[in-house]
C-alpha positions in Angstrom: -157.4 55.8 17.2 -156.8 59.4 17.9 -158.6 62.1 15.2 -154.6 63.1 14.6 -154.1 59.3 14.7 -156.6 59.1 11.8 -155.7 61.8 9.0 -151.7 61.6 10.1 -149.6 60.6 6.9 -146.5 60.9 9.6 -143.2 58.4 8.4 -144.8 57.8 5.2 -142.9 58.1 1.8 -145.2 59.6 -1.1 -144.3 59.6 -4.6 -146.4 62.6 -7.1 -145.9 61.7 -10.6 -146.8 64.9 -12.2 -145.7 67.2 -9.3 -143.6 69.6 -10.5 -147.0 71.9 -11.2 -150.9 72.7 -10.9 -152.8 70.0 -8.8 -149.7 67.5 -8.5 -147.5 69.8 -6.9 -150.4 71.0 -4.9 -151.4 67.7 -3.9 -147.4 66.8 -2.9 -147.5 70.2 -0.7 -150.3 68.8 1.0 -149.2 65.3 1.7 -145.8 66.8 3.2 -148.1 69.1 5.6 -149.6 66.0 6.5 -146.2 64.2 7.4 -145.2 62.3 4.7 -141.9 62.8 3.1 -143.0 63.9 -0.7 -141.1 63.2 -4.1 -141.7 64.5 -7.0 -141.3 62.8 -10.8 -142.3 64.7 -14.2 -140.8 65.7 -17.7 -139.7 68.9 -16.7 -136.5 69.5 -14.0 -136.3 73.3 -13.6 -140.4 72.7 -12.4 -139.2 69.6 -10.5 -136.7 71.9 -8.4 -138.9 74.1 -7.7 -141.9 71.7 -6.0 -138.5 70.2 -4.0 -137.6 73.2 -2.7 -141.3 74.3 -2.0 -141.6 70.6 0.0 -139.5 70.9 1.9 -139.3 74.4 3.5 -142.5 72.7 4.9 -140.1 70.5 6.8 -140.3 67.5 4.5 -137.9 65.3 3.0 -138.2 65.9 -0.9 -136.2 64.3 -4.5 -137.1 64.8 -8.2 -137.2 62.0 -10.6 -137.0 63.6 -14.3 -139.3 60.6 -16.4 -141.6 60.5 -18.9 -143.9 58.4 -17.7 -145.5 57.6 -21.4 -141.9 55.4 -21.7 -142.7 52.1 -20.2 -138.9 52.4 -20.3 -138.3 55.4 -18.3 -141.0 54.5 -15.7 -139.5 51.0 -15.2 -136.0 52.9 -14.4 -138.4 55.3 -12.1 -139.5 52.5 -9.9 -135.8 51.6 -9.6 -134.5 55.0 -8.9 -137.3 55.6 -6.8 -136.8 52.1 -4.8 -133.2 52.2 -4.8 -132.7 55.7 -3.2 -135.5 56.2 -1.1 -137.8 53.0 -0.8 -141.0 51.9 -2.4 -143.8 54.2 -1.8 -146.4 53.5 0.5 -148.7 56.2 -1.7 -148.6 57.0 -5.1 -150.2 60.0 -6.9 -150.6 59.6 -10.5 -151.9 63.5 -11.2 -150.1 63.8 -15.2 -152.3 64.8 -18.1 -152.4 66.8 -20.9 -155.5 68.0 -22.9 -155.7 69.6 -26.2 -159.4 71.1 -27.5 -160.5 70.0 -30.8 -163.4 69.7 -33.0 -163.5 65.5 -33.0 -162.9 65.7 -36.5 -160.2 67.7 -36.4 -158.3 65.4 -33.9 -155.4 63.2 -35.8 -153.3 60.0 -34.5 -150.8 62.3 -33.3 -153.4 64.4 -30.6 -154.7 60.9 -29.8 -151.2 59.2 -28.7 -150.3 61.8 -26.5 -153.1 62.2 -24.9 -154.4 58.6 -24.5 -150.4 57.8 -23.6 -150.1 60.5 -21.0 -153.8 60.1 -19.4 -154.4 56.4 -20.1 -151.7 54.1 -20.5 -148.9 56.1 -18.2 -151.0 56.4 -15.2 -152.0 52.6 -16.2 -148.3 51.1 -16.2 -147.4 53.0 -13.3 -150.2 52.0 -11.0 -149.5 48.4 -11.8 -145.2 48.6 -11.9 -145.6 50.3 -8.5 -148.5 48.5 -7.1 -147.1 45.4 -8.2 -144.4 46.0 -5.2 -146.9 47.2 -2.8 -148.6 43.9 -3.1 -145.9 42.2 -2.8 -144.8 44.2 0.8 -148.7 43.9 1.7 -149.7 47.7 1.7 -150.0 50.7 -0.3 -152.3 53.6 -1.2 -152.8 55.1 -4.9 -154.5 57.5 -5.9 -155.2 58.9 -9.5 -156.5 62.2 -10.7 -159.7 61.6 -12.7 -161.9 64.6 -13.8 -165.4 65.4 -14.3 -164.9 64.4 -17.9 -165.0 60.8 -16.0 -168.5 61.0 -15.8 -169.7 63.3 -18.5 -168.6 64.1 -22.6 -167.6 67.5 -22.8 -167.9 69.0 -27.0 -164.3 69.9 -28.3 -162.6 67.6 -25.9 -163.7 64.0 -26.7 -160.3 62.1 -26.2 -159.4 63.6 -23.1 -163.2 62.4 -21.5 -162.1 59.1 -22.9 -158.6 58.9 -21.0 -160.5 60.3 -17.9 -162.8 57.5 -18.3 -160.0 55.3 -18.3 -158.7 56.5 -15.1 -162.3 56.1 -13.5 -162.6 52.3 -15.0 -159.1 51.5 -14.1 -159.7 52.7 -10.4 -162.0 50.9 -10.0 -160.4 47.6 -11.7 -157.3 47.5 -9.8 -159.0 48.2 -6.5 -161.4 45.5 -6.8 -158.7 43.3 -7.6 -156.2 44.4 -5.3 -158.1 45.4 -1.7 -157.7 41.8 -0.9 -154.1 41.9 -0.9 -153.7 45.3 0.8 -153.8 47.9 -1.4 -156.0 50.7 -1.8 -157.0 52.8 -5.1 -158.9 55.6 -5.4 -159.1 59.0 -7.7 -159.9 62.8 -7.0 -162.2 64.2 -9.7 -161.3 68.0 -9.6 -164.2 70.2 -10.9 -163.1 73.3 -12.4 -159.7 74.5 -11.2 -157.4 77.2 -13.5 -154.4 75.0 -13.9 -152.1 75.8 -16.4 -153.8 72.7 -18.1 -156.4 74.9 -18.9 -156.9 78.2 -17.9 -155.4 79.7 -21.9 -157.5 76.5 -23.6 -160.9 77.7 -22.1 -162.3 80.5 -23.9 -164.0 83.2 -21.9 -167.4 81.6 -23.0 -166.4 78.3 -22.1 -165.6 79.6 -18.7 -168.6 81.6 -18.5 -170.8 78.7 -19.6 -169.1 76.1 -17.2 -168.9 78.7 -14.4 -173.5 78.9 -15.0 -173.3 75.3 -14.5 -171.2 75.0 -10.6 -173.8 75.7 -7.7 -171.4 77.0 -5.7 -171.1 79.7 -8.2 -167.2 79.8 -8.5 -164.0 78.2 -9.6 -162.2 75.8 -7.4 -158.9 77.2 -5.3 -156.1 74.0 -5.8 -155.9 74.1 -1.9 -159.3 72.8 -1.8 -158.1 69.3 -3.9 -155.4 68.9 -1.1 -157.9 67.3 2.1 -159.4 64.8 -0.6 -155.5 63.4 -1.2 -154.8 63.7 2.3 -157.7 61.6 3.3 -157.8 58.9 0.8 -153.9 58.1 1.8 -154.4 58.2 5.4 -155.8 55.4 8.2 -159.3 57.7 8.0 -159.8 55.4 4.4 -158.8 52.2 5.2 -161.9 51.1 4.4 -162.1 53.0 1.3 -161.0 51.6 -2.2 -162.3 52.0 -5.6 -164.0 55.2 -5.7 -163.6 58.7 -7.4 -164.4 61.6 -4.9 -165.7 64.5 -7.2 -164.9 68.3 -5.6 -166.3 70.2 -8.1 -168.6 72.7 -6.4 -171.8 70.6 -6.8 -171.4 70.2 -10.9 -172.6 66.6 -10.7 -175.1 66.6 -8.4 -176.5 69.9 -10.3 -179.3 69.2 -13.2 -180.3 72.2 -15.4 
């Protein structure tokens, strides 16, 4: 296999839940560089439009699917929308999320629904509706966005580290379950990245202080998420399932 051979996504069909901004539509961007025709699903159709368009004047095919993926519902009628008009997915994206920055106490059922729904439970239901098809056809690749709030409790944010330890647990679940019979997951845990997730939740001294603790000295660029995607869904990973590859500038690895 050729090194173009290796990282090609060429005649693959991708499907970015959460695409229509921030690291998902980056991510889909990236994916249709790489040669894959890239569709896009989220809550929000004028933002859906827009990462169509942006697909495909990079010369790949590209449709919106308007869901809310926290309907089991609506993201049943997704995988039939998405099946029926342009086939199953050989790789899936799961990059929604939402975060809101409380004091635990302050935190009622309603914060904790839509954030466990959205993080947890969506990205849960549709790895297994979608994988669930891929094992029946023998192949597929998913991948999940995770965080650094996988591996660490961050103060005013408690139930997003918990649905980010979700993703991390059910990554690694479904792929030890699943590599058997042919498909692969993984997750990218993005470092710091101003997203519109959370470039107005951040205060200046919560920037500042996370900013002290990246060795690299600097916030990441989304461009820089995009060759993590593009290897973990191409033939270079085949052998890879079941782990989440950090790109945070060194946070982990860092001590004091």
């Amino acid at each position: 296999m050729t090194h173009e051979e290796r990282f090609t996504l060429e005649g693959l069909q991708a499907l970015v839940i959460g695409g229509g901004s921030g690291i998902g539509r980056a991510i889909a961007v990236g994916l249709a560089d790489a040669g894959a025709d890239v569709h896009v699903a989220g809550r929000r159709p004028e933002m859906l439009a827009q990462s169509c368009a942006l697909i495909q004047s990079h010369g790949a095919e590209s449709r919106a699917f308007c869901v809310d993926a926290a309907d089991l519902q609506a993201l049943e009628q997704l995988r039939a929308d998405v099946i029926g008009s342009v086939g199953l997915p050989d790789v899936l994206v799961n990059a929604q999320g939402v975060m809101r920055l409380k004091a635990a106490e302050e935190y009622d059922e309603a914060d904790y629904d839509r954030i466990m729904d959205t993080n947890a439970k969506s990205v849960w239901f549709a790895s297994t509706r979608f994988g669930s098809a891929m094992l029946e056809r023998g192949s597929g690749c998913i991948i999940g966005i995770a965080s650094l709030a996988s591996f660490r409790g961050f103060a005013r944010n408690g139930i997003y580290c918990m649905s980010k330890h979700a993703v991390r647990a059910l990554t690694e679940t479904l792929a030890s379950e699943w590599a058997a019979r042919g498909v692969r997951v993984n997750a990218i845990a993005p470092g710091f990245f101003m997203t519109d997730l959370n470039k107005d939740s951040m205060t200046d001294e919560r920037k500042q202080r996370a900013m002290s603790r990246i060795p690299m000295g600097r916030f990441g660029e989304l461009d820089e998420l995009v060759g993590a995607a593009v290897f973990l869904a191409s033939p270079a990973a085949r052998y890879v399932t079941g782990v989440t590859l950090a790109v945070d500038g060194g946070f982990l690895a860092a001590g004091m």
